[in-house]
C-alpha positions as a printed NumPy array, in Angstrom:
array([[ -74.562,   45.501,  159.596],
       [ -78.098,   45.854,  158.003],
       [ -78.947,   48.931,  159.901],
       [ -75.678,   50.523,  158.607],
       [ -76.617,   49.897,  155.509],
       [ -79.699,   51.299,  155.761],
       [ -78.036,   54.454,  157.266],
       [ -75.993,   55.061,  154.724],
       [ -78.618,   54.14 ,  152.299],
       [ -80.335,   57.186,  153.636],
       [ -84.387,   58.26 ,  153.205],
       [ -85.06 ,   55.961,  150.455],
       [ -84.1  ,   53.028,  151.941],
       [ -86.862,   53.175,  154.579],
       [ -89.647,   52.447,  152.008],
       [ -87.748,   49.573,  150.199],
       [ -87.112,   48.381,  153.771],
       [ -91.016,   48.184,  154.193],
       [ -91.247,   46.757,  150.8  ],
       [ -89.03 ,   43.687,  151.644],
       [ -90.837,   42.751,  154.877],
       [ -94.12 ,   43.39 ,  153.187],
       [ -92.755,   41.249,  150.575],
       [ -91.456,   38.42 ,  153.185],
       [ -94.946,   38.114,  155.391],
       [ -96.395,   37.17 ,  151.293],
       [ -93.553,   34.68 ,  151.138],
       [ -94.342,   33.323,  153.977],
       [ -97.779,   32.8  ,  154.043],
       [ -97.72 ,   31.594,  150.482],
       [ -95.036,   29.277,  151.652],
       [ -97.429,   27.652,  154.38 ],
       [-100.222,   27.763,  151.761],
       [ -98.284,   25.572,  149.448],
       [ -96.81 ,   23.647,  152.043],
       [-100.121,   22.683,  153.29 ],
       [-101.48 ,   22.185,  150.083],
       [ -99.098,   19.89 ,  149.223],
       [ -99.009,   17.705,  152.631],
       [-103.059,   16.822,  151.922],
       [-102.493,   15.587,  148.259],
       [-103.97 ,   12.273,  148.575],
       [-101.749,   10.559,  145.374],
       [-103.925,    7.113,  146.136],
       [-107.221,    9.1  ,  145.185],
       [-106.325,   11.36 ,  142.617],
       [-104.297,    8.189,  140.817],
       [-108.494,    6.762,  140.624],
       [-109.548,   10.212,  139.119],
       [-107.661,    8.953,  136.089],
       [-109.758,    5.382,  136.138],
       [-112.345,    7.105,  137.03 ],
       [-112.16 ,    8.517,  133.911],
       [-114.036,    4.932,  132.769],
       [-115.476,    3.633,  136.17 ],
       [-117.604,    4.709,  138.72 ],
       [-115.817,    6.916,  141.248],
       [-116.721,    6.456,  145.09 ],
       [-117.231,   10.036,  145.975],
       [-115.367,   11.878,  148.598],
       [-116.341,   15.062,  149.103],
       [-114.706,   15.453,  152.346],
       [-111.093,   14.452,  151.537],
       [-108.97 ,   16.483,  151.91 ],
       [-107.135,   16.883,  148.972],
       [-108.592,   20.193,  146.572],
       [-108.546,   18.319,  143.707],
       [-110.257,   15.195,  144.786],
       [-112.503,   17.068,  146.388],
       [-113.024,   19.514,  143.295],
       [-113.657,   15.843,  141.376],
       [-116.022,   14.203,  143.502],
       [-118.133,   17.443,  143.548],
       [-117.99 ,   17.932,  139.636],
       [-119.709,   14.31 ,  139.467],
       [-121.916,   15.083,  142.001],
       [-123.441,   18.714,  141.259],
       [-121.409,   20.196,  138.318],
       [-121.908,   23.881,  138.905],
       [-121.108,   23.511,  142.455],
       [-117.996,   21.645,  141.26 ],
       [-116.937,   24.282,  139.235],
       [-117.105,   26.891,  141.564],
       [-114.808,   24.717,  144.316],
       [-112.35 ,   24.64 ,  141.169],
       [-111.988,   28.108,  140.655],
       [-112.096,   28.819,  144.188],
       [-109.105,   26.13 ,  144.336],
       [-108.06 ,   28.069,  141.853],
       [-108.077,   31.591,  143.027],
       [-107.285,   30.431,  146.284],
       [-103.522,   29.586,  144.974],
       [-102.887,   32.698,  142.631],
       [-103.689,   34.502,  145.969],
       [-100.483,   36.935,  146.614],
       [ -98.839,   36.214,  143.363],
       [ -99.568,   39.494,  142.041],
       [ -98.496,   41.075,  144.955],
       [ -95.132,   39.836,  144.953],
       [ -94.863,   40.952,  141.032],
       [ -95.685,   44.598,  142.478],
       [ -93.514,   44.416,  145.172],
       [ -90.613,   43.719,  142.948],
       [ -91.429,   46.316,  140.481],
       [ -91.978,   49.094,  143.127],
       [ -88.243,   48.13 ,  144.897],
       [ -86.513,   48.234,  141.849],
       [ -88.573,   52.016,  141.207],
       [ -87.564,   53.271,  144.591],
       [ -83.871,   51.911,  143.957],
       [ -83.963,   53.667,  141.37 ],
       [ -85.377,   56.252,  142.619],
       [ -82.563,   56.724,  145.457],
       [ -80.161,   56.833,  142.736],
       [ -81.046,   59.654,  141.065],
       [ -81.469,   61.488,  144.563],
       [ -78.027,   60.228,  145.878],
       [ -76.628,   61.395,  142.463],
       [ -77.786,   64.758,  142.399],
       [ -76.505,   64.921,  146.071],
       [ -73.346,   64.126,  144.768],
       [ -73.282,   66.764,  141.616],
       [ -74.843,   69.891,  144.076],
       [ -71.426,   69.05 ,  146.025],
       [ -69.052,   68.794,  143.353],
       [ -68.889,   72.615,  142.603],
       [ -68.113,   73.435,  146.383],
       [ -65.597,   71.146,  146.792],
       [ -67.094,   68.704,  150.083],
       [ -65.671,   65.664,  148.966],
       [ -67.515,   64.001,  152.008],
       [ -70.893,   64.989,  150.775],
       [ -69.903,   63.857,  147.462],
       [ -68.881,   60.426,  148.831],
       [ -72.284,   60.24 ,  150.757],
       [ -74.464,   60.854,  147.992],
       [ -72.446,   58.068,  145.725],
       [ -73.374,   55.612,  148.989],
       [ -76.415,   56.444,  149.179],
       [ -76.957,   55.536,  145.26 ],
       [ -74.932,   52.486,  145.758],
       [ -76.863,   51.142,  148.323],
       [ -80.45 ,   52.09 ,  147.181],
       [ -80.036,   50.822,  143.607],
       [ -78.421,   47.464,  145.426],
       [ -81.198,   47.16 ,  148.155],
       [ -83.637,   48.014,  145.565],
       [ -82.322,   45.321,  142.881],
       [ -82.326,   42.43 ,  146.103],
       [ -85.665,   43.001,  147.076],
       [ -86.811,   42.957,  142.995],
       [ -84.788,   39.438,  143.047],
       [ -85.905,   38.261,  146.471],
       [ -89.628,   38.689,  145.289],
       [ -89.223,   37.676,  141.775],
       [ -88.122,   34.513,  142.181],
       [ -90.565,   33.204,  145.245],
       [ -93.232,   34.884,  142.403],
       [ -92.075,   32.728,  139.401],
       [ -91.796,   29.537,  142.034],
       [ -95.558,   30.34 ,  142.857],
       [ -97.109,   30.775,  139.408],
       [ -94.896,   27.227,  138.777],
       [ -96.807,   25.557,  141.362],
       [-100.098,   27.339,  140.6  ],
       [ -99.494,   26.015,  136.803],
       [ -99.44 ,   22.795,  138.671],
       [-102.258,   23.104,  140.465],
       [-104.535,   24.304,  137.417],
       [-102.943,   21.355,  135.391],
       [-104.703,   18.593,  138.304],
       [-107.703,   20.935,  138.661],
       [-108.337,   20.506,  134.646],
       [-107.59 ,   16.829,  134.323],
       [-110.309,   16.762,  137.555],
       [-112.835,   18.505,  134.862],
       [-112.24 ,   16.384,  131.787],
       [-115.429,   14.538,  131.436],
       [-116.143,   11.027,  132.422],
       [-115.926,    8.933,  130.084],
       [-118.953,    5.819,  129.773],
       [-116.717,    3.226,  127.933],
       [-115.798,    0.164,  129.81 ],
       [-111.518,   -0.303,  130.774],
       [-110.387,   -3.555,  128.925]])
């Protein structure tokens, strides 16, 4: 079924084909990314950052958990600290981009393949070949379609990233507040 579409989608359907795998390895490897991410959180520890905030933290600079990590090393050597964070950081907004472009180039190319399948259409119309006619209406049907899936397909695993990046910058940042030296009562 999906190579018949793709037939009948004709030349332009090729690239947006490309697009959408390109677009899928991203998803996946951003998927297994956050999914790792989010199996090492170590709750425990970063529920003490937020003591810590007023007691002395035992420092872990080997757990496993970014933001712990990012924490312990902000206490001990503060510019090293900060370059873990934004390396947490970057490390997460990694592909995000990508995805955006993805989605902006389908829905180009879709568009794209309508205007060709169109004018395919019109150059018939005046000799009569009702079957070319019909093919170039497909093939505009099926690019802007394809083209409009893989814009959808990519935006939304996009927006689901930055919403877990937002997450991740919101732990990284209550990691950086400074300590404070007042005793809990």
């Amino acid at each position: 079924m999906m190579v018949e579409w793709i037939r009948q989608g004709g030349v332009m359907m090729w690239p947006i084909m490309g697009l959408s795998l390109l677009g899928s390895m991203i998803i996946l490897e951003r998927s297994f990314f956050w999914i790792r991410h989010l199996w090492r959180r170590d709750l425990q520890r970063r529920d003490r950052l937020t003591v810590a905030r007023v007691l002395p933290l035992e420092v872990d600079v080997q757990c496993s958990d970014p933001v712990v990590r990012v924490a312990s090393w902000l206490r001990l050597d503060r510019p090293r600290g900060q370059r873990l964070a934004d390396d947490v950081l970057s490390e997460g907004a990694r592909g995000v981009g990508a995805l955006e472009l993805l989605a902006s180039i389908s829905t180009t190319l879709g568009l794209f393949g309508t205007v060709v399948g169109v004018s395919l259409s019109f150059g018939s119309i005046s000799s009569g070949d009702t079957e070319t006619v019909l093919t170039g209406l497909s093939v505009a049907l099926y690019t802007t379609v394809f083209g409009l899936l893989v814009h959808l397909y990519c935006g939304v695993f996009a927006a689901f990233f930055h919403f877990l990046q937002g997450r991740l910058e919101m732990s990284v940042m209550q990691a950086e507040r400074p300590i404070s030296s007042e005793p809990v009562e």
